[in-house]
One Martini backbone bead per residue (centre of mass of N, CA, C, O) as a GRO file, in nm:
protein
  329
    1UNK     BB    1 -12.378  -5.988   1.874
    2UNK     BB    2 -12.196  -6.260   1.959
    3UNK     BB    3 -12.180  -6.392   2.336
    4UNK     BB    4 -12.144  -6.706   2.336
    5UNK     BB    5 -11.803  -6.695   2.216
    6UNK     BB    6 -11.760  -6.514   2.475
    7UNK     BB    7 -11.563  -6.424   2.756
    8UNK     BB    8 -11.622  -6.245   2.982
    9UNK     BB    9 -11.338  -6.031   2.948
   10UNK     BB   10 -11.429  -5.968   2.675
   11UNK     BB   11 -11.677  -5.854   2.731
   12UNK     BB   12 -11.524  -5.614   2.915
   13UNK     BB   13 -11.346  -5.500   2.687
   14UNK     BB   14 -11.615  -5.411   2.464
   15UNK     BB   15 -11.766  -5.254   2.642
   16UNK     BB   16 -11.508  -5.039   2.697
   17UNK     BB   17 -11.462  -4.960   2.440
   18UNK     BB   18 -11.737  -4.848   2.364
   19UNK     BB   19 -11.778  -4.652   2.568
   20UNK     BB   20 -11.433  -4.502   2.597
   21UNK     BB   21 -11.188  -4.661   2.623
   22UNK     BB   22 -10.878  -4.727   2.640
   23UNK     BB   23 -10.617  -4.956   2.616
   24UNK     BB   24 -10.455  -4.860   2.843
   25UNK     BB   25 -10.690  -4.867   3.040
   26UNK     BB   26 -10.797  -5.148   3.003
   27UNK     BB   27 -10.498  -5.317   3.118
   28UNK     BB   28 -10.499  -5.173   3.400
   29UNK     BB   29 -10.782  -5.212   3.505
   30UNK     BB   30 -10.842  -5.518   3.388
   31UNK     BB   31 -10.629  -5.727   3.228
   32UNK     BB   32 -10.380  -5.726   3.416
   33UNK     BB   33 -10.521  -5.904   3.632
   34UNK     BB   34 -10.538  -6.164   3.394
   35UNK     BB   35 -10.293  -6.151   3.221
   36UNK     BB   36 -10.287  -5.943   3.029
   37UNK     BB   37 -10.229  -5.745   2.752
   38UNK     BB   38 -10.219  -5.478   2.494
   39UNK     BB   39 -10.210  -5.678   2.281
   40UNK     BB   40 -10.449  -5.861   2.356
   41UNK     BB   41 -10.659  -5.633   2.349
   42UNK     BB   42 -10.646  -5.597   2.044
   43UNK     BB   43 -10.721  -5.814   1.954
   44UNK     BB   44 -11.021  -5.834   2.077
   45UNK     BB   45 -11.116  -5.602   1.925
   46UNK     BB   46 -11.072  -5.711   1.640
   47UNK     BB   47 -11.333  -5.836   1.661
   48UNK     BB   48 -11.496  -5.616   1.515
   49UNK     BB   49 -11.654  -5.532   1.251
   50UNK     BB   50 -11.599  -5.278   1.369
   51UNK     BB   51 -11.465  -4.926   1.382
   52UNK     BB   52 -11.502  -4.692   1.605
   53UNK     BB   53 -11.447  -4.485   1.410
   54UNK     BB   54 -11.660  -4.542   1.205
   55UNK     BB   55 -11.853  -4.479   1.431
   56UNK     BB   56 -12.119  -4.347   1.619
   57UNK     BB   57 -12.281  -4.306   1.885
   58UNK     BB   58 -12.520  -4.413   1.843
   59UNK     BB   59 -12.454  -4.692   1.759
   60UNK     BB   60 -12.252  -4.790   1.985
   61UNK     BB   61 -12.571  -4.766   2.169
   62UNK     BB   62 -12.654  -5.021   2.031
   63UNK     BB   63 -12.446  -5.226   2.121
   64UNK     BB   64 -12.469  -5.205   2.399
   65UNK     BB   65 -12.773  -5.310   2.430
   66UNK     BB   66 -12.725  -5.546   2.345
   67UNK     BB   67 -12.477  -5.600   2.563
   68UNK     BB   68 -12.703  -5.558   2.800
   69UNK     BB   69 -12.899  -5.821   2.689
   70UNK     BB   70 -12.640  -6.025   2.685
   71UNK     BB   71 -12.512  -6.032   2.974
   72UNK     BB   72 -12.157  -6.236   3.077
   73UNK     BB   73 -12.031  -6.071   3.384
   74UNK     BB   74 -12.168  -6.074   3.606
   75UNK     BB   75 -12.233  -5.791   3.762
   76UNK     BB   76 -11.923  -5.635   3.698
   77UNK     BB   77 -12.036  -5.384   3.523
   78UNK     BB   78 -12.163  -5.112   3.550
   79UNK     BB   79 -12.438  -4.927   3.398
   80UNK     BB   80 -12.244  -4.687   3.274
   81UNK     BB   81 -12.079  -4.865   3.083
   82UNK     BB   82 -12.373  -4.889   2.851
   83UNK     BB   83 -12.254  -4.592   2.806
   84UNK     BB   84 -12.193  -4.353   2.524
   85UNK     BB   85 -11.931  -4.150   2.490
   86UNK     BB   86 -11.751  -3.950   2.404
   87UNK     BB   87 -11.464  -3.889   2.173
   88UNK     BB   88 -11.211  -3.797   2.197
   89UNK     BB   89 -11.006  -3.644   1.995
   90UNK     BB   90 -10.790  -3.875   1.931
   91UNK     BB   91 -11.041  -4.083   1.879
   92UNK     BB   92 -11.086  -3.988   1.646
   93UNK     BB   93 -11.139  -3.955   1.301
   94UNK     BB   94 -10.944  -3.839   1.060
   95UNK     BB   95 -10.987  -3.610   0.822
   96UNK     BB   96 -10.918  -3.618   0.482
   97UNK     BB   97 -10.739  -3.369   0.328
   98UNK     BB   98 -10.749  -3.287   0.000
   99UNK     BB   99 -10.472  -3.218  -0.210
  100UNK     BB  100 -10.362  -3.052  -0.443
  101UNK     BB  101 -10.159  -3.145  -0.770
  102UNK     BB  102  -9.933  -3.009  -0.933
  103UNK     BB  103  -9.790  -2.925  -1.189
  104UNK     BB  104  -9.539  -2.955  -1.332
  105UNK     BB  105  -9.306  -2.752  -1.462
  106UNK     BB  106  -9.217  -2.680  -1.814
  107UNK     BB  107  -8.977  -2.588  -1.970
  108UNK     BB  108  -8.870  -2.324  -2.188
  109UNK     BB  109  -8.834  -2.223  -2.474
  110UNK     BB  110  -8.585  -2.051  -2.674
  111UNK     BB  111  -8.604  -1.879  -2.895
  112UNK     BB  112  -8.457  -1.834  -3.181
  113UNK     BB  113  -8.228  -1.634  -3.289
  114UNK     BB  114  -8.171  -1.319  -3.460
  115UNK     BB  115  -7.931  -1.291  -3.712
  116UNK     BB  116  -8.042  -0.958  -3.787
  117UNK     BB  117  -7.985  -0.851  -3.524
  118UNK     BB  118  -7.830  -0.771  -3.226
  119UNK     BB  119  -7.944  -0.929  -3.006
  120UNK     BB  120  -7.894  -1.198  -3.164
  121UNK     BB  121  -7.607  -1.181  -3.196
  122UNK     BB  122  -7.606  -1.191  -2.849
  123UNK     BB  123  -7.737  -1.485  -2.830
  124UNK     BB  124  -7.508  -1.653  -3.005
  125UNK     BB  125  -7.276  -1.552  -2.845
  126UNK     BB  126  -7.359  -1.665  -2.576
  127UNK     BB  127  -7.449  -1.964  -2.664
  128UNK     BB  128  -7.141  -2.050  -2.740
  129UNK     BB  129  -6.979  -1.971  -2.476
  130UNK     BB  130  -7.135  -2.170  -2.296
  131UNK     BB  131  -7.078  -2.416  -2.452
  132UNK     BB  132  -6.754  -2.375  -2.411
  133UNK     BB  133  -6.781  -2.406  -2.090
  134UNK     BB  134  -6.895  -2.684  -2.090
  135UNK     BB  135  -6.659  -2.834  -2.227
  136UNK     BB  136  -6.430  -2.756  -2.041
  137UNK     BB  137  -6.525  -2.856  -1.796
  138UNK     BB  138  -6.545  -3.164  -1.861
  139UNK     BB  139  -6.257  -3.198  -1.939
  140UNK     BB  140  -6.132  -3.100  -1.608
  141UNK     BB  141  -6.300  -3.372  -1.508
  142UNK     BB  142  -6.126  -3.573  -1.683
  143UNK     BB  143  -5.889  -3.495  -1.577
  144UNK     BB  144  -5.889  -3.559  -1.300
  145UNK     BB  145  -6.009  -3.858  -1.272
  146UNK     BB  146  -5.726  -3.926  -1.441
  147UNK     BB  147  -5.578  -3.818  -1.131
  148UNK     BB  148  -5.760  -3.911  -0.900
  149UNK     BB  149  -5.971  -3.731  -0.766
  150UNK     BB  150  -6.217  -3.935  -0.800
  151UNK     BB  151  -6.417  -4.100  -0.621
  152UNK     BB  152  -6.507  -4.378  -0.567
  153UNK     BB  153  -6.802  -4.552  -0.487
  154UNK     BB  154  -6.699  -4.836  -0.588
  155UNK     BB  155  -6.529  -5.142  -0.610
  156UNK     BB  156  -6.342  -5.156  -0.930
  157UNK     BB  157  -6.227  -5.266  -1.170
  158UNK     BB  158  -5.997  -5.108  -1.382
  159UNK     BB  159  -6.169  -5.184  -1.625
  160UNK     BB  160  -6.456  -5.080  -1.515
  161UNK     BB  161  -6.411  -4.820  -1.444
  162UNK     BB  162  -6.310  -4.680  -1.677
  163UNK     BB  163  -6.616  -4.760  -1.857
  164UNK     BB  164  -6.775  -4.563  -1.630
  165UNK     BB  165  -6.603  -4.288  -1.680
  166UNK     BB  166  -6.516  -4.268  -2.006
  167UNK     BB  167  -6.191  -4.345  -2.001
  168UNK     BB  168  -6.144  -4.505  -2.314
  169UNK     BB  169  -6.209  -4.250  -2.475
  170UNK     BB  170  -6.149  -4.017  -2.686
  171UNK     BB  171  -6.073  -3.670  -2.616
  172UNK     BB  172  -6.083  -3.616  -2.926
  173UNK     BB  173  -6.209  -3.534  -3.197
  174UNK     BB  174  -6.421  -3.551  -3.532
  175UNK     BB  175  -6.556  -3.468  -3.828
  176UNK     BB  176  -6.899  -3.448  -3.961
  177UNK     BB  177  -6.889  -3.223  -4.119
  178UNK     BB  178  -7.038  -2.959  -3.896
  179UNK     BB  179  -6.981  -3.194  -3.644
  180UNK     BB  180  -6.883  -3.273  -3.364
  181UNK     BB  181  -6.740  -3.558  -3.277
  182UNK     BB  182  -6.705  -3.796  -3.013
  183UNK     BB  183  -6.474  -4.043  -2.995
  184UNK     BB  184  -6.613  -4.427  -2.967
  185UNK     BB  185  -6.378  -4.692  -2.802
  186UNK     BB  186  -6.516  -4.842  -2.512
  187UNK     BB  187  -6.591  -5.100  -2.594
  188UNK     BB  188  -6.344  -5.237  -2.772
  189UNK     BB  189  -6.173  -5.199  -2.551
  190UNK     BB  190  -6.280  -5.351  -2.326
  191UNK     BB  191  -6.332  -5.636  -2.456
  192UNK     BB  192  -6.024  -5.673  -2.488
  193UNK     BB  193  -5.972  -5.677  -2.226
  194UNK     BB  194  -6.118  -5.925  -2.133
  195UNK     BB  195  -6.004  -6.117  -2.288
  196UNK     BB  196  -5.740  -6.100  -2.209
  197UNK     BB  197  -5.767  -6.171  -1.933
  198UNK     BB  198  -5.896  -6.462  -1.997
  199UNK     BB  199  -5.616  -6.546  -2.089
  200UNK     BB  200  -5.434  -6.481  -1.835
  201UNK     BB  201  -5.614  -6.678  -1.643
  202UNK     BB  202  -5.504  -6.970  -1.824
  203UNK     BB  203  -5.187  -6.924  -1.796
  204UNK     BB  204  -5.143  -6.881  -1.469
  205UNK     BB  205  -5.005  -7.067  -1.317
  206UNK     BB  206  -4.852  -7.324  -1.231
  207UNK     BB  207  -4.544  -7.465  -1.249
  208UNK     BB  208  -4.638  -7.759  -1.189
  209UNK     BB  209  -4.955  -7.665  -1.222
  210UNK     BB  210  -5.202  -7.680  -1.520
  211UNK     BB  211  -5.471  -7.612  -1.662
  212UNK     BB  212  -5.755  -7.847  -1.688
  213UNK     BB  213  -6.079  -7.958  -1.830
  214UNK     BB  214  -6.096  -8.272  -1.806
  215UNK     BB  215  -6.020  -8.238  -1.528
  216UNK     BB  216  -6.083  -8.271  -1.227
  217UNK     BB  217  -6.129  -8.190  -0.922
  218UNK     BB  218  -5.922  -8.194  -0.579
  219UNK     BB  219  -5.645  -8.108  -0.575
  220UNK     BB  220  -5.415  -8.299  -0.543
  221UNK     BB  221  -5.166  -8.431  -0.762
  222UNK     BB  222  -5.034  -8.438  -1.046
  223UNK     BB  223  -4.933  -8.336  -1.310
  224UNK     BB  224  -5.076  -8.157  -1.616
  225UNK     BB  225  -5.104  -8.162  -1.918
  226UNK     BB  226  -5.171  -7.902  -2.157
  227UNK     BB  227  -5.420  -7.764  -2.267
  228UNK     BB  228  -5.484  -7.613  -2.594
  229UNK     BB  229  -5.607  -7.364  -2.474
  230UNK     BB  230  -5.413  -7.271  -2.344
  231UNK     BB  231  -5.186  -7.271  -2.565
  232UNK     BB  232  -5.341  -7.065  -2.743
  233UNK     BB  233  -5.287  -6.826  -2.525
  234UNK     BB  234  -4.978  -6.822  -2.510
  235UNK     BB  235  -4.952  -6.731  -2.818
  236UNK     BB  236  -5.119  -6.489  -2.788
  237UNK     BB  237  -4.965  -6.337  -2.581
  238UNK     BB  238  -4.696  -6.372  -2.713
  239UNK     BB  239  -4.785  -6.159  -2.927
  240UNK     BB  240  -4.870  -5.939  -2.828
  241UNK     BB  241  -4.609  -5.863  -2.648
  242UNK     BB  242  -4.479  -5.815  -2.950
  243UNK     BB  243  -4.684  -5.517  -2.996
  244UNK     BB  244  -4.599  -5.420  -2.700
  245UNK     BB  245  -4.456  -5.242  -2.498
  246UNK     BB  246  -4.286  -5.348  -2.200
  247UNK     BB  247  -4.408  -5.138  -2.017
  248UNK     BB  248  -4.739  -5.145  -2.121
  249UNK     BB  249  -4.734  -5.450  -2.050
  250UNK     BB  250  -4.695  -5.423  -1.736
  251UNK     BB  251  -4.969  -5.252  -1.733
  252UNK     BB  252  -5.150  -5.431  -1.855
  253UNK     BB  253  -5.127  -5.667  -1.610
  254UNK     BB  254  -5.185  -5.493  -1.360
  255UNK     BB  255  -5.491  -5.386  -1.430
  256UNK     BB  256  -5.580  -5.705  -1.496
  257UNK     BB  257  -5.435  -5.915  -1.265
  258UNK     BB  258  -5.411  -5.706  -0.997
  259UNK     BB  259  -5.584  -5.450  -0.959
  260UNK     BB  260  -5.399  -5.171  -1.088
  261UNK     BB  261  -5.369  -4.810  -1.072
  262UNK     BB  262  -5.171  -4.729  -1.254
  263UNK     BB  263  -5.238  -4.366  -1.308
  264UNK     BB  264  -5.216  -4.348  -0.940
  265UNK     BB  265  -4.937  -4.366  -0.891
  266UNK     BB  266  -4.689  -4.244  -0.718
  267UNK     BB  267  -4.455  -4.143  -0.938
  268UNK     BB  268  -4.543  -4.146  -1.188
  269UNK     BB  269  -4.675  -4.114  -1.516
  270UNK     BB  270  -4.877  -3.875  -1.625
  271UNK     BB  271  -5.171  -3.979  -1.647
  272UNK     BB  272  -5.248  -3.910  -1.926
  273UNK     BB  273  -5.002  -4.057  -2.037
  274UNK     BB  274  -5.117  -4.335  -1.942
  275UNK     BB  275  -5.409  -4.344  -2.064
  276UNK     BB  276  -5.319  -4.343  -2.345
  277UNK     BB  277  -5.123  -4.595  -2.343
  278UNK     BB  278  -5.380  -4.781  -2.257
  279UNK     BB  279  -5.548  -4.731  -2.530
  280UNK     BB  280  -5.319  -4.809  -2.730
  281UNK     BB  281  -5.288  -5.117  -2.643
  282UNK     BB  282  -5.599  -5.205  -2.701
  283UNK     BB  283  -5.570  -5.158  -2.988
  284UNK     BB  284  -5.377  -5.372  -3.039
  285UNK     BB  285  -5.534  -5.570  -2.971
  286UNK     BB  286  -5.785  -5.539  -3.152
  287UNK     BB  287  -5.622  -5.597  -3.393
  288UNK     BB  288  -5.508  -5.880  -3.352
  289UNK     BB  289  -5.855  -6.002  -3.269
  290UNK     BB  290  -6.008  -5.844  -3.503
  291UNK     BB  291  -6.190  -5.570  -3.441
  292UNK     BB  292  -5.998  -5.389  -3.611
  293UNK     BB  293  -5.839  -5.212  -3.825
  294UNK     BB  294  -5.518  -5.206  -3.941
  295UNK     BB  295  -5.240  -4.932  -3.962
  296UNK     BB  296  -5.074  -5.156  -4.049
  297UNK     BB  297  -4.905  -5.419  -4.185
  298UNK     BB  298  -5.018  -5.769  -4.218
  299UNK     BB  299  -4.728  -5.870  -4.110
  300UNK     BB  300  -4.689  -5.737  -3.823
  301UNK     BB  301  -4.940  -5.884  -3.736
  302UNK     BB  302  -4.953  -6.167  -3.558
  303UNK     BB  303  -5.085  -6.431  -3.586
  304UNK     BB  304  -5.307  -6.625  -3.468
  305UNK     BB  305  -5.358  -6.911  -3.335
  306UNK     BB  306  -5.420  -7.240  -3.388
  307UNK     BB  307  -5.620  -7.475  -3.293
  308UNK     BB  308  -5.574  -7.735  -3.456
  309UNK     BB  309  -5.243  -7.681  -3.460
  310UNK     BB  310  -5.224  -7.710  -3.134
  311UNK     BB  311  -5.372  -7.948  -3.042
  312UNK     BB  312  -5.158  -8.138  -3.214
  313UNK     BB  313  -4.911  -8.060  -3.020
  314UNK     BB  314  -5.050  -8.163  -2.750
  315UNK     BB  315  -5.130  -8.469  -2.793
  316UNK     BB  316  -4.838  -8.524  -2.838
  317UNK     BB  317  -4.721  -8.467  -2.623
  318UNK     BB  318  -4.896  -8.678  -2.424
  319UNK     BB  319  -4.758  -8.902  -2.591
  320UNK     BB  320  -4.487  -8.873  -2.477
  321UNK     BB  321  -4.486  -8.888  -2.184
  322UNK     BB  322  -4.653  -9.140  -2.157
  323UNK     BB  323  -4.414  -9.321  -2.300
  324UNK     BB  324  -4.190  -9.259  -2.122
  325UNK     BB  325  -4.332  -9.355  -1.851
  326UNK     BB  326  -4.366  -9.671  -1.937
  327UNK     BB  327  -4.011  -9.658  -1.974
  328UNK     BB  328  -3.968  -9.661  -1.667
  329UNK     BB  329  -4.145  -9.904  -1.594
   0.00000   0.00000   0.00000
């Protein structure tokens, strides 16, 4: 090791680390008169090319020779500080003893039962009574879920929530040959729900302003003419309404622009009738945006606005208040 890079205190305290003291020891005894701390001893240390525990008492002693042949402490440290010591249990290198990690155990599956024995036809017929209480089970979790039973583990919004605990999709089954399937629109659901609400945000706006994409933000200033996007959504929203009734649709209205639990309310409607009657309105929306086909005559259903012959309608207007404003002037 080289002593020339080495100032004294560094030099008695790697001499006392391979020695065998620690470093609290170390920073009591000599470090902390001079000023150092117990990181700083720690640091000097580190500078060491190998570390004490790696290294056998032999090498120690062998590197203390070396470093009391080119000593450069001026007579500061004792002669027996140059022979190295056993190390404390604590200080010696913990061996890692290996374990065996075994292997997880796989579920054995058990044979299918011969229905032509007695034992066989008992186990086929607990077999069917197991699957048919795991079905009431869940059944009545996902009853309890939809009268609110269930605690909600983040805040989300109650179409994203109704999506994520499966209480979108038709409670009844639908035969498919010989298997019970279980009727899945929570994503059509879903879907249209969001579609609805973001018409709903497009034309909720102000009495006075009303919004426009074509201009500028930036707060204050008059009223701007309704863009073409917003008038056919106003007439979409206009057509859903006039296809669902009024109470269903005042909650929809609340539970997509409001965030609200509308089936938790107390004191309202049956929690699973009010679940049902979200679903067939979700469903009336999906008929109109034309996601799903239609259950009644093509008539019934009021046709999307056509967004060119909106958009001219829109135009129009503007040129018309335009008009005005300049006779005004």
């Amino acid at each position: 090791m080289d002593t020339g890079k080495l100032t004294p205190l560094e030099f008695c305290i790697i001499v006392t680390w391979m020695h065998g003291w620690t470093i609290r020891k170390i920073h009591l005894s000599l470090a902390k008169r001079h000023g150092k701390t117990e990181h700083a001893v720690r640091g000097i240390i580190n500078k060491l090319p190998q570390r004490r525990q790696s290294v056998t008492r032999v090498e120690r002693q062998t590197l203390l020779d070396g470093l009391k042949a080119a000593r450069i402490d001026d007579g500061m440290l004792p002669a027996d500080y140059f022979i190295a010591k056993p190390l404390a249990s604590d200080q010696q290198k913990k061996a890692v003893i290996p374990t065996e990690r075994k292997a997880k155990a796989q579920p054995i599956e058990a044979p299918a039962p011969d229905p032509k024995t007695r034992a066989g036809r008992r186990e086929i017929k607990r077999r069917r009574e197991e699957a048919e209480r795991k079905e009431r089970d869940a059944q009545e979790e996902r009853a309890r879920r939809e009268a609110g039973h269930a605690p909600r583990g983040v805040d989300l919004a109650p179409l994203e929530y109704l999506y994520n605990e499966k209480m979108l999709s038709d409670p009844k089954e639908r035969k498919e040959g010989e298997v019970a399937v279980r009727t899945n629109n929570a994503m059509r659901r879903y879907e249209s729900g969001v579609r609805l609400r973001s018409m709903m945000e497009s034309i909720y706006g102000s009495g006075v302003k009303s919004p426009d994409y074509e201009s500028a933000g930036g707060g204050g200033g008059a009223g701007v003419v309704i863009h073409a996007v917003v008038a056919e959504n106003i007439k979409n929203v206009a057509a859903i309404r006039s296809m669902v009734a009024a109470k269903l649709f005042v909650q929809l209205e609340q539970m997509l622009m409001y965030g609200m639990f509308v089936w938790q309310i107390p004191g309202a409607d049956d929690p699973t009738a009010v679940m049902a009657d979200i679903r067939c309105a979700l469903d009336k929306v999906s008929q109109f945006l034309g996601m799903m086909p239609a259950e009644r005559q093509a008539h019934d259903i009021p046709k999307r606005a056509e967004a060119k012959a909106v958009r001219a309608s829109a135009l129009s207007a503007r040129e018309a208040i335009a008009t005005a404003q300049r006779e005004v002037k």
